[in-house]
N, C-alpha and C positions, 0 to 999 in steps of 0.2 A: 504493500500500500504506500510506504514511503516512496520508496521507489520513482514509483509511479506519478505521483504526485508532484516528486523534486525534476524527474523529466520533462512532463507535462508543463510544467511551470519553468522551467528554464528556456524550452525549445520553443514552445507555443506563446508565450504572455509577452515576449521583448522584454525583457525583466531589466531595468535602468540600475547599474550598480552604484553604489555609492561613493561621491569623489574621494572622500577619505575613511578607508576603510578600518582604521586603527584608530582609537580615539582614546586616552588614557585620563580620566579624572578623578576625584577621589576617592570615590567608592571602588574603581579599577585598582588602585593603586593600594586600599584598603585588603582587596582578596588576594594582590598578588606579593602582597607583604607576608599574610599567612602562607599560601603556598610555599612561598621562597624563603620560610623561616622556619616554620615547625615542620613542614613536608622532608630537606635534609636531615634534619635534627633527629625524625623518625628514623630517615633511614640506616643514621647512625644505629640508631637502638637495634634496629633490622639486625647489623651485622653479626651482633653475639645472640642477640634471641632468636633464627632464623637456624645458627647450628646445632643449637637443642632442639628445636624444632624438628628437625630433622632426625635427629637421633631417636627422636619417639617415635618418628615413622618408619625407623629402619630401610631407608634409602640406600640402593647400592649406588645410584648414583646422583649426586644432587641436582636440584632445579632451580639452586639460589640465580644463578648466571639472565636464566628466562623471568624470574621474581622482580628481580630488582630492574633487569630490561623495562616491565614493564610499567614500575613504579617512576621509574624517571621519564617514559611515553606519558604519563597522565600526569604527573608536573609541568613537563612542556603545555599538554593543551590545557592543562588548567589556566595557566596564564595567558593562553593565547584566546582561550572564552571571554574571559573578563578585559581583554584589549580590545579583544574585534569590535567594530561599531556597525559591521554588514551582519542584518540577520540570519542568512544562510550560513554566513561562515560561525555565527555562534549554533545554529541548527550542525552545521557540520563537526567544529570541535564537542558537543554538546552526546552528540551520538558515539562519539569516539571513548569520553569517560562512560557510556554504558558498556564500551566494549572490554574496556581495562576493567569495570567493575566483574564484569564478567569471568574475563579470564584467571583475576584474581581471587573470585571466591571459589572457584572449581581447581584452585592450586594443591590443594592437596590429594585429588584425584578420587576420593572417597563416595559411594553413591549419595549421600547425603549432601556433600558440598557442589557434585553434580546438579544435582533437582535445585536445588537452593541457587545456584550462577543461573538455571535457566528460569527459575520463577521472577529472577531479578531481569533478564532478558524480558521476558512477556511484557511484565508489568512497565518498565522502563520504553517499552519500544511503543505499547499505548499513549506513555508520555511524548512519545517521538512521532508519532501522528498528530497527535493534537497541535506539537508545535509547528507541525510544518504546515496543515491546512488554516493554524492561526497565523501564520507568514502569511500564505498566500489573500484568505481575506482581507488583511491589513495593508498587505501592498495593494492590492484593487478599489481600497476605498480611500487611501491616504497617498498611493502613488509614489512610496518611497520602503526604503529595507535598511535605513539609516536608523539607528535609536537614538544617537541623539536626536536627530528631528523631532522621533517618533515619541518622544519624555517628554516634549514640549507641546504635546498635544493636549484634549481633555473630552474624554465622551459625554455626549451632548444628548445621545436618543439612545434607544435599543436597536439599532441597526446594524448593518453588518462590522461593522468598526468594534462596537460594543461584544459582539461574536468573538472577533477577531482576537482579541483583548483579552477574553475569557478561556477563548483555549491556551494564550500562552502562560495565562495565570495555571488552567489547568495541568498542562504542562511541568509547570514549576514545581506544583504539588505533590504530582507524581516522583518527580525526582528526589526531593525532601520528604518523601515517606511520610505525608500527611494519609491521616485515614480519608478514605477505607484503603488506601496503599503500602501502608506500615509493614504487610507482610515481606515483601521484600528486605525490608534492612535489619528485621528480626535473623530473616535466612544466614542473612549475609554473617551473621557472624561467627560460622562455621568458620571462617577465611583466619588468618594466622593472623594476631593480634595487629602487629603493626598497619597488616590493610585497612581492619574496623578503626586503628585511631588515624588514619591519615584517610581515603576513601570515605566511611561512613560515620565522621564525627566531626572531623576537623574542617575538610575540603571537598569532597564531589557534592556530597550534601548539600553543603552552602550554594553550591550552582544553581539549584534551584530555590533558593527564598536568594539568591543574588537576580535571579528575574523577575521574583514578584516585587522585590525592591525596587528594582528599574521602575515599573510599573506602576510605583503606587502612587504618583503625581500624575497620574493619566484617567486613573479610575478614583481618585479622591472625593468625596460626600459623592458619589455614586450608590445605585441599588447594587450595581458590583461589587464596588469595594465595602458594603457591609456585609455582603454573602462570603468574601471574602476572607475579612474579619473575623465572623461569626465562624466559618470552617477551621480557619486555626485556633481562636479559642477554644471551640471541641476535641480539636487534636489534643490540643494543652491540656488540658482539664482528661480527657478519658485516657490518655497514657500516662499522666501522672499517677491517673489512679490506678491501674492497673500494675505499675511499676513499683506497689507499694508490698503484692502478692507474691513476689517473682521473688525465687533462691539463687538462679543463677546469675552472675554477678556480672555478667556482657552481656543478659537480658535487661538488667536495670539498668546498666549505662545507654541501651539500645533504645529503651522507653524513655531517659530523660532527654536522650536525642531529640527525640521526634517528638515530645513535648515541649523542649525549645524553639525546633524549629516551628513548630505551629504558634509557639508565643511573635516569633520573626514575623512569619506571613501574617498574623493577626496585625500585628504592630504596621505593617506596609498596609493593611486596608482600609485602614483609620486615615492613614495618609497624611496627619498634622505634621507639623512639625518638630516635638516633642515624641512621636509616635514612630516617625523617620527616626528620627537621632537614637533613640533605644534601639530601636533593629539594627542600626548597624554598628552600634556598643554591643549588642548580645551578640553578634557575628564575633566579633573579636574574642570578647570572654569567657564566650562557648567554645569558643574551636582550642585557645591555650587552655582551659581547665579539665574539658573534655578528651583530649587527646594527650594531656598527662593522665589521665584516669584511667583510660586504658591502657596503655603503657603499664600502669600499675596493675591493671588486675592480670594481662598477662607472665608481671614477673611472676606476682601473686601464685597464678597456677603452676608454672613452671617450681614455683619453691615447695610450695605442700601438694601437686598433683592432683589440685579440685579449683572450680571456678566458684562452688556452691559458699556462699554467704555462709551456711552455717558450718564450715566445716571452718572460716576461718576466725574462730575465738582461740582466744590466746594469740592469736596474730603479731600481737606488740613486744612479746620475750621470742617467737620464734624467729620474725622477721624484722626488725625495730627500724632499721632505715624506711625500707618500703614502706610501713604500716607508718610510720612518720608522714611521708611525703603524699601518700594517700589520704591522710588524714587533710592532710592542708587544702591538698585538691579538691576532698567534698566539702569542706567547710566553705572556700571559694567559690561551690553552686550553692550554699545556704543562708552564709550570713552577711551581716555588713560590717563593713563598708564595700566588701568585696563587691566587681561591678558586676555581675548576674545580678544578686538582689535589686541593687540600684536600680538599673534597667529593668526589672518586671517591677518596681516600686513606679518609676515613671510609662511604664506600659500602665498600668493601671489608675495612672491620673490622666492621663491622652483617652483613655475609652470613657472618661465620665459621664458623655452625652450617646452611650450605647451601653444601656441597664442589660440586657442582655449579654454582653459579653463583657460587661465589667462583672457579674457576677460569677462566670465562667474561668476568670482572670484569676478572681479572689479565689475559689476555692481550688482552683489549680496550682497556687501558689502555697497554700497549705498540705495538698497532696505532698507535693514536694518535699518540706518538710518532714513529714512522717519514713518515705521510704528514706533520704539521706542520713534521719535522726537513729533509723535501726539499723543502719549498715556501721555508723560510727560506732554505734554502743555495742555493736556483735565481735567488732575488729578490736575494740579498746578493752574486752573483757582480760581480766586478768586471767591467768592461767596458776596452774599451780607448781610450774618449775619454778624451784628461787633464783637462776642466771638469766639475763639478756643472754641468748644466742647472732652474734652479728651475723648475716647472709652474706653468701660470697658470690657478690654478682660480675658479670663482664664488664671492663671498663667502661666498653662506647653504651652497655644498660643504665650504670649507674650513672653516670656524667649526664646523662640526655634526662635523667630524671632528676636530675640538681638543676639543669638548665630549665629545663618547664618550671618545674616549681619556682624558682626566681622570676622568670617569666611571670607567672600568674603574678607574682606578689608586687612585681614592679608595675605591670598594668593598672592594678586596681589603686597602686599606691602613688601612678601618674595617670589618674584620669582623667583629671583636669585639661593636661598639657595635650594629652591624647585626643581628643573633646575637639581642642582650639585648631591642633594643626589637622585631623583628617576629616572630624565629624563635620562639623560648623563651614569648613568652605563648602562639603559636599550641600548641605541643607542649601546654604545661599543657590548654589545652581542649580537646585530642583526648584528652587521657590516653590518649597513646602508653605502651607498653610497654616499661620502663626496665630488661632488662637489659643496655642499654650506653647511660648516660648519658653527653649531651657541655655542655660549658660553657664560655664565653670570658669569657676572660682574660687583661689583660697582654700585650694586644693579640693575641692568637692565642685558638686552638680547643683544649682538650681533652676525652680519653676518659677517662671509669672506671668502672668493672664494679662500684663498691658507693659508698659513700656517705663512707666515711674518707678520710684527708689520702693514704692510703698509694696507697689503690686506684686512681689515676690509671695507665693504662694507654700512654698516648701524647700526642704536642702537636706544634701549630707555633706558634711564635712567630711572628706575619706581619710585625715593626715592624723585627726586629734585620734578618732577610732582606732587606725593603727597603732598609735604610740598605746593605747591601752591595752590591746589585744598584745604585743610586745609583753605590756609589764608583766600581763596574767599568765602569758606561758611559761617566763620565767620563776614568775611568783609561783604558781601553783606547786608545780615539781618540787620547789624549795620547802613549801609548807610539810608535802607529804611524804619526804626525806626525814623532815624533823618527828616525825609519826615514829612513837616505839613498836616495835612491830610487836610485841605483846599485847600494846592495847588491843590491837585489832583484832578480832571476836573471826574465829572461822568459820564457815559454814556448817552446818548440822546433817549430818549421814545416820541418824537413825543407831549410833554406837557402834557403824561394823567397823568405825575405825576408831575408835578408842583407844587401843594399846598403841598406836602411830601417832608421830609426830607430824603431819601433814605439810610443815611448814621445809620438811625436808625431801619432801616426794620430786 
């Protein structure tokens, strides 16, 4: 049907290409910063996680050579998506990451990561129709395959434009694993860790709320862009809550995915300008916290031989680095000042004038909570060995997992600066719709609904919060150092341990 379509439409319509077919602006410049940072950075990790990998599969001969081939193929057109300013050629690099997602989750060759590459085929090439017969309406009713043009537009009826519009929205959906399409990135994480955090967490994902982004100054106070809207809030809200059920531990990273990206697409269908500027703060924050998070749960498996949440109590004496740096990762999708919260805190003052999906917002926001609140307390359970065990991990593992975590913590700890140089010129050139302007400052974020010293609505300071979450890590440990360990009262076994000293098991 593509095919057919891309033919038909090349040979037959006189298709006008675009004078400049490269166009690089902020939000460009925003996704190829992550590609061109955490995509290496993975593959460092790649190197030593990809050998034990192997070793569990009892390979006689390796396929790291074809692996990494085609991990740096979908770095290339990741970048070259978000450059190109001709729709075909994002339709064409756009089709190319379905095919790398493809070959990548069928890398281990297993029947299960077979059916799971093809259900990601199906489902993705559906999105690959939509976007290409959404091309072709768009170019017959607007006469152009330019996006920048095509951003500077705004739908005016329910006509074929509005069609047009909608399938490339739909399109985007498809790609970012919004329901009812989730199954696909679920499958996907058969595929060896470093694919799910670089493909399905950090980067191919984003390709798709990176178009409905485009798009969201075209369909702005539209019937579209509340259907819009409304679809990603339900993504948000019904994979949060199901991510609260789920034991294994790359099924929950999998749901909170796809729960962010539906807070993204929400956020683009609101289309303010406060609603802009979150979407593409939670691209950022989501892809470095997200793609250290996997990273961890793969060492995670690799060190105790289970992904299952509950096999990993005691975590903190078996593994104490990892379960450190994991720890700071989820705390990063939880709390504040960290910039997820921030940005679903201002996602959720941008939808005030849509009760429906603010309330969709709110209580998908406390889902969230709940599933990150049990994973911390299962991983921080104390165990009853009395030694710290230190893990002995590969160097390019461990280093790539010091670099994220700094990463994460310097993003949220410069988001001000972050804000000024990539957020805020991009908003000026959509000329978003500013009845809820935001601006940083003073090292945090605020809101204000008019343009006076008065009219500031809400804030976070991100610099003060840091220095206290600082004191508290330090402080705490120190407190419960000073703890006799006599005091502490042990758990009750019913007297089959009586004659034991527990404290020496």
């Amino acid at each position: 049907i593509q095919l057919v379509a891309v033919v038909g439409f090349e040979f037959f319509a006189q298709v006008r290409e675009p004078a400049t077919p490269v166009v690089i602006d902020y939000l460009s410049l925003t996704l190829i910063l992550l590609a061109s940072i955490i995509g290496p950075l993975i593959l460092v990790f790649a190197i030593g996680y990809m050998d034990r990998h192997e070793e569990h599969l009892h390979l006689l001969r390796s396929r790291q050579p074809r692996f990494f081939a085609i991990l740096f193929l979908f770095l290339s057109v990741m970048n070259a998506l978000v450059m190109a300013d001709n729709l075909l050629w994002i339709y064409t690099f756009w089709e190319v990451t379905t095919l790398c997602s493809f070959l990548l989750i069928s890398h281990d060759e297993t029947e299960e990561a077979i059916n799971n590459a093809f259900r990601t085929l199906d489902l993705n090439m559906l999105g690959g129709v939509a976007f290409i017969v959404g091309i072709i309406a768009v170019y017959f009713t607007q006469n152009t395959l330019a996006m920048s043009v095509l951003t500077t537009m705004h739908i005016t009826n329910a006509g074929l434009f509005a069609f047009g519009i909608a399938l490339l929205c739909l399109a985007g959906m498809t790609k970012s694993a919004q329901f009812p399409f989730q199954s696909w990135l679920l499958g996907a994480m058969v595929a060896p860790t470093p694919v799910s955090a670089l493909l399905h967490s950090s980067t191919m994902v984003k390709a798709g709320v990176y178009l409905v982004v485009r798009l969201s100054t075209v369909m702005a106070g539209t019937t579209l862009g509340w259907v819009v809207a409304l679809a990603g809030a339900l993504t948000f809200v019904a994979a949060s809550a199901i991510a609260i059920s789920q034991r294994n531990g790359k099924r929950v990273l999998a749901y909170s995915t796809i729960a962010n990206l539906g807070l993204i697409v929400c956020c683009a269908g609101i289309g303010t300008q406060a609603a802009l500027g979150a979407a593409i703060l939670l691209i950022i924050f989501h892809a470095v916290s997200k793609g250290l998070l996997f990273l961890c749960i793969g060492t995670i498996e690799q060190g105790i031989g289970s992904r299952d949440i509950e096999d990993m109590q005691g975590l903190l004496k078996q593994m104490p680095f990892t379960t450190f740096i994991t720890v700071i990762g989820m705390i990063s999708m939880l709390l504040p000042p960290f910039g997820v919260l921030m940005t679903k805190w201002i996602a959720i003052e941008a939808a005030v004038h849509y009760p429906l999906v603010l309330l969709l917002l709110i209580l998908g926001s406390a889902f969230t909570v709940v599933f990150w609140a049990k994973w911390i307390g299962i991983i921080l359970t104390m165990s009853y060995k009395s030694k710290y065990q230190l893990e002995t991990l590969r160097p390019s593992m461990s280093a790539t997992l010091l670099i994220l975590v700094l990463g994460v913590l310097a993003a949220s700890f410069a988001i001000a600066p972050l804000y000024n140089v990539l957020i805020a010129p991009q908003l000026h050139l959509a000329a978003a719709s500013e009845s809820l302007r935001m601006a940083a400052s003073s090292g945090g974020l605020w809101l204000s609904s008019g343009s006076g010293a008065g009219s500031i609505s809400g804030g976070v300071m991100a610099i003060p919060l840091f220095i206290i979450i600082f004191a508290l890590v330090f402080a705490v440990p120190y407190c419960f150092s000073r703890t006799k360990p006599e005091t502490i009262k042990p758990p009750y076994f019913g007297g089959e341990l009586a004659n034991n000293d527990i404290r020496g098991i």
